[in-house]
MIMI-155458 format. One record per residue (C-alpha): residue number from 1; residue in one letter; x, y, z. Coordinates in nm, 3 decimals, padded with zeros to 5 digits. Each point is the difference from the previous one (the first is absolute). Layout:
// residues N
NODE,NUM,A,X,Y,Z $
...
***
This chain:
// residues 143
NODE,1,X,05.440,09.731,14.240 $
NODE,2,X,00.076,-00.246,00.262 $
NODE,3,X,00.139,00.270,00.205 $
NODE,4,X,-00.341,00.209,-00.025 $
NODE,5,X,-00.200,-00.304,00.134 $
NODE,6,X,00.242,-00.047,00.271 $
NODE,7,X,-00.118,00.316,00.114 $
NODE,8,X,-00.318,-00.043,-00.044 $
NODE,9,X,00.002,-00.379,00.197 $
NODE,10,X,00.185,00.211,00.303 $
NODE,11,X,-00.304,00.315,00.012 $
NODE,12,X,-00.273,-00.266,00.007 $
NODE,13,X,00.212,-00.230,00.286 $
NODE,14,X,00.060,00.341,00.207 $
NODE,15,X,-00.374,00.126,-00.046 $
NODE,16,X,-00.111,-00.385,00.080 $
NODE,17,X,00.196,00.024,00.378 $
NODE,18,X,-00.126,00.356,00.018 $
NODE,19,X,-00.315,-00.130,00.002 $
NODE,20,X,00.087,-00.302,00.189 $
NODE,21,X,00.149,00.166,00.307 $
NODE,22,X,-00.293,00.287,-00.005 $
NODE,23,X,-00.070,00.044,00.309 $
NODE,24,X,00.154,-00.281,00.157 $
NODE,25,X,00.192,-00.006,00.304 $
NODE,26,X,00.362,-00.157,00.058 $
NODE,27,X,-00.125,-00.210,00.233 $
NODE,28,X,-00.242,-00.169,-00.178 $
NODE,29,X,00.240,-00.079,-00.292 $
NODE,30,X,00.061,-00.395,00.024 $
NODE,31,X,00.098,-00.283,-00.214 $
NODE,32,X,-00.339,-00.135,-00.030 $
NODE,33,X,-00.104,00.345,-00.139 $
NODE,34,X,00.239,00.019,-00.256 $
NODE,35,X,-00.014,-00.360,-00.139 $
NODE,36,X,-00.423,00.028,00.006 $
NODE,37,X,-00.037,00.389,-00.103 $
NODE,38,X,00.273,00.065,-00.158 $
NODE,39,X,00.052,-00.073,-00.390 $
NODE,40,X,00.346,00.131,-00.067 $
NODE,41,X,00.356,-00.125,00.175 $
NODE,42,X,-00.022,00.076,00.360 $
NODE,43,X,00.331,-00.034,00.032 $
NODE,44,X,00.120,00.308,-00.232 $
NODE,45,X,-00.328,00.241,00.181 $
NODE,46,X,00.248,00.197,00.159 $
NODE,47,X,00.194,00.126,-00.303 $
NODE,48,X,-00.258,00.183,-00.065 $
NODE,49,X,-00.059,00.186,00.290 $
NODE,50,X,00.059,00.356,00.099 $
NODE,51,X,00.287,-00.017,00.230 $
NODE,52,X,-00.260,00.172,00.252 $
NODE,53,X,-00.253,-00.305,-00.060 $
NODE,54,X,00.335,-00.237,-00.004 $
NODE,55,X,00.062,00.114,00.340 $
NODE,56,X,-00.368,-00.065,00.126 $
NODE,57,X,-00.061,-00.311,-00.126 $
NODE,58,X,00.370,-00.124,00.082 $
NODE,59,X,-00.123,-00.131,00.348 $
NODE,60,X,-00.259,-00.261,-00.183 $
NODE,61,X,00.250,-00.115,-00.228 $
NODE,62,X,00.222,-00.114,00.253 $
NODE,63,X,-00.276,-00.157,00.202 $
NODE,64,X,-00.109,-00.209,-00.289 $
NODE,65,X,00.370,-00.093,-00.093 $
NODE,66,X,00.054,-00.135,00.407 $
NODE,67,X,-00.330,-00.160,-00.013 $
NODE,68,X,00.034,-00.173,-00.263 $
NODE,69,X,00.354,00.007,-00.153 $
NODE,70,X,-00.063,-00.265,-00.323 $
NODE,71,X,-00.339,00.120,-00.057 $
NODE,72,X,00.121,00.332,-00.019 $
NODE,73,X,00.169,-00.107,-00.298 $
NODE,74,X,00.258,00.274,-00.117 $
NODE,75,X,-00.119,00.278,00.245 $
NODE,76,X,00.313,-00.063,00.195 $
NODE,77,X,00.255,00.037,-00.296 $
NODE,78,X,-00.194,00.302,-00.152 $
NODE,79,X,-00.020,00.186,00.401 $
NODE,80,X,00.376,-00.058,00.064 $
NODE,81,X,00.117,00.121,-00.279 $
NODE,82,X,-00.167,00.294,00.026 $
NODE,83,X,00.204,00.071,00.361 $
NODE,84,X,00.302,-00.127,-00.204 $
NODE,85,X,-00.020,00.154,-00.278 $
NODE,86,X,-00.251,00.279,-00.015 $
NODE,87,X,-00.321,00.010,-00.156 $
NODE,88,X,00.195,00.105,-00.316 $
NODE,89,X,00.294,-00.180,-00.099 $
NODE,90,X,00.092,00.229,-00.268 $
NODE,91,X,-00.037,00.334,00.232 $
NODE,92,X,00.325,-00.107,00.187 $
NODE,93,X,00.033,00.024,00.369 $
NODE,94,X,-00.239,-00.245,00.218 $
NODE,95,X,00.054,00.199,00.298 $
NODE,96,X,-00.049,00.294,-00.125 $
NODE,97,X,-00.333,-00.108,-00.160 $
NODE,98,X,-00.113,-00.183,00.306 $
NODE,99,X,-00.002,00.365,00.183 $
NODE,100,X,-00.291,00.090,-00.204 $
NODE,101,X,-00.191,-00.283,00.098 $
NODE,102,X,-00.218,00.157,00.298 $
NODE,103,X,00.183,-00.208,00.238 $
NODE,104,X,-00.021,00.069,00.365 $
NODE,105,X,00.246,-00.148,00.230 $
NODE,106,X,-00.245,-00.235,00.099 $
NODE,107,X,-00.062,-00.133,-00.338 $
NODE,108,X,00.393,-00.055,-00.042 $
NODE,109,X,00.046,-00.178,00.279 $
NODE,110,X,-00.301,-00.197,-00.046 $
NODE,111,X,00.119,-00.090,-00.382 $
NODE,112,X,00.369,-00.047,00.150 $
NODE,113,X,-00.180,-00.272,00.252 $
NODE,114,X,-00.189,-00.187,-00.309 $
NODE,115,X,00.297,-00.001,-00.160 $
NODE,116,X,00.251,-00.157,00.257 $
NODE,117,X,-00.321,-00.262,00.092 $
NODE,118,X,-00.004,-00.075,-00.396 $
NODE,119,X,00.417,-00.002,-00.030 $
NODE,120,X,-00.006,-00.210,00.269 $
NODE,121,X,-00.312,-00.225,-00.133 $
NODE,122,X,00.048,-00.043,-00.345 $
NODE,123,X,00.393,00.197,-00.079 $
NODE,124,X,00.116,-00.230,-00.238 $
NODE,125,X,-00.273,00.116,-00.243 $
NODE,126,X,00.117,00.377,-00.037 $
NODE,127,X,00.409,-00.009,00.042 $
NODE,128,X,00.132,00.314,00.113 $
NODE,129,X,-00.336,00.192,-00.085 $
NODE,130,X,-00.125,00.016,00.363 $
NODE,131,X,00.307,00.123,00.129 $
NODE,132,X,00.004,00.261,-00.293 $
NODE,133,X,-00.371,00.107,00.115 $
NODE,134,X,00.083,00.029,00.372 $
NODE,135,X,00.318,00.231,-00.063 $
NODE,136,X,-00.200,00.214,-00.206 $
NODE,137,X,-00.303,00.036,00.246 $
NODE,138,X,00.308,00.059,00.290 $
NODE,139,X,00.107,00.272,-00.215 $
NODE,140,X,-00.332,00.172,-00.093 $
NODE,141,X,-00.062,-00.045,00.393 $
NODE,142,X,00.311,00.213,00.047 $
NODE,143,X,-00.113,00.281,-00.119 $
***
């Protein structure tokens, strides 16, 4: 059934970045990386991280999105929505899924700075999504 190979497509793509990321650090995660190493859509990697891995490899993400914003393709969309929506649209509350993110204060603020740089850079691309994701980082900082 088509449903059955859905599943099937998803295993191999999430076995496929295990094996990509193996071993590799966050900071040598790059644009150049992805488009030359790896085969599947760069741009939807993070989905299938571990909110644990999410959290590590969040700080590479945003450096390839700043350094190179239309290369980066979707990155940008797919990362803010995760601070505006949670990882998990159809588990509810963004803030309350953000929590379990392994955030430090440090990482919200530095994800709170990307974002203001990019709302100021390039807002008209996301409407009210930035200021969506900075309230909910505010709120998971609150606690």
């Amino acid at each position: 059934t088509r449903h059955r190979s859905n599943e099937v497509s998803i295993c191999l793509e999430s076995e496929e970045i295990e094996i990509f990321l193996f071993q590799l650090e966050w900071k040598n995660l790059n644009l150049d990386l992805l488009n030359n190493s790896y085969r599947g859509d760069f741009t939807a990697l993070h989905n299938f991280l571990t909110d644990r891995a999410f959290s590590y490899y969040l700080p590479a993400f945003l450096i390839i999105i700043l350094e190179d914003y239309e290369g980066s393709d979707l990155l940008a969309d797919n990362i803010i929505s995760v601070f505006a929506y949670g990882r998990d649209e159809d588990k509810g509350d963004a803030e309350n899924q953000l929590s379990c993110l392994f955030l430090n204060q440090v990482k919200i603020d530095a994800v709170i700075e990307f974002l203001s740089y990019i709302d100021e850079t390039y807002g008209e691309d996301f409407g009210n999504e930035i200021s969506l994701a900075i309230k909910n980082l505010l709120g998971v900082k609150k606690r």
